[in-house]
N, C-alpha and C positions, 0 to 999 in steps of 0.2 A: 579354482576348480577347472580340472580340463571340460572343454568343450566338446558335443556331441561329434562333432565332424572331425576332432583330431582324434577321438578314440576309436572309430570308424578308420579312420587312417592308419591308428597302429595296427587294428587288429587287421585290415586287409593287407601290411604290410607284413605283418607276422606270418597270415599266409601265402602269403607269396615267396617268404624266406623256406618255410617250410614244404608249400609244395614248389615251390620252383626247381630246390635239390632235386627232387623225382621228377620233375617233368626233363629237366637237363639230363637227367642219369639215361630216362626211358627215351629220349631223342638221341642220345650219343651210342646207345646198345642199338636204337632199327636197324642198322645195316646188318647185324649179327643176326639177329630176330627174323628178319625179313630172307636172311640165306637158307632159314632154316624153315620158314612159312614163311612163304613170300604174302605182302598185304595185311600182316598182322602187325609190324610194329605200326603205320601209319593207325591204323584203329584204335591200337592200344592207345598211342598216343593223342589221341583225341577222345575218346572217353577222358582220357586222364586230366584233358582242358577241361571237358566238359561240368566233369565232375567237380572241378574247383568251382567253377564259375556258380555250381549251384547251391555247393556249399558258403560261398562269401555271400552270395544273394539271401540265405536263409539268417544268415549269420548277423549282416545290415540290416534285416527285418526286424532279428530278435527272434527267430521260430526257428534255430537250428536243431532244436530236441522236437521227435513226433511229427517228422515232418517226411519221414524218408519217401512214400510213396508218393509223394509231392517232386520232392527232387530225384527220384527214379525217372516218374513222367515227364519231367524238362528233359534230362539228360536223354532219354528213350527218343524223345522229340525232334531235340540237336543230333543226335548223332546221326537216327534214320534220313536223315535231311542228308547228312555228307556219304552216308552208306543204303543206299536203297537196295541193294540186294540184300542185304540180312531182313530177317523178320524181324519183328519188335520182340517175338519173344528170344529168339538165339539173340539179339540187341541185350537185353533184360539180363540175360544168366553171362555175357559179356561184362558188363558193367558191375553185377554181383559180384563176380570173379575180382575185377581190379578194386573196387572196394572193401573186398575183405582183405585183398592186400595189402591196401595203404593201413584200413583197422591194424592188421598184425603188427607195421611199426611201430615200436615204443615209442613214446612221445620224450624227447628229448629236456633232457635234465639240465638244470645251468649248474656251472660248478660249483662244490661249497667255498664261501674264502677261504683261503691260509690252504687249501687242498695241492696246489702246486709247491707251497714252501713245505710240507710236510714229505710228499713224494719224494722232493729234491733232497 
């Protein structure tokens, strides 16, 4: 029987596979983001931490469903902390915005077997 802490290990390492992809994507695009609104990829990209960290944190508790207004408020929290000129509401519909984002991604499918010797 796996043990509580190695499955806490997968699962934060699962996220970490899966949002690490986007955070690396949304770090390697700021300079482009940033030509075009200067100060916006640094933000994005930190909602985008923020957001994971509040997701794993629900996730290690066991309360990741019914919990969003919970981790809206953390993240509203973190971020105002690094961005004090936003209000917490432009904060708010910020963070909305990249959350339905990541929501729109399909969740990644593993392949069926025999799928590549078929193709081939």
């Amino acid at each position: 029987m796996a043990s509580f802490t190695s499955i806490l290990s997968d699962i934060g390492n699962g996220l970490k596979r899966f949002f690490g992809g986007a955070i690396t994507v949304a770090t390697e695009a700021e300079p482009f983001v940033d030509a075009l609104a200067p100060g916006i990829g640094i933000l994005y990209n930190a909602v985008l931490a923020e957001v994971t960290k509040a997701e794993a944190v629900a996730i290690a508790a066991g309360q990741q469903n019914g919990t969003g207004a919970q981790k809206l408020a953390l993240v509203v929290q973190a971020v105002a902390a690094q961005f004090p000129q936003y209000t917490p509401t432009q904060l708010t519909a910020v963070i909305n915005g990249v959350v339905a984002g990541l929501n729109a991604i399909p969740a990644a499918t593993p392949p069926t077997p025999g799928a590549a010797a078929t193709a081939a």
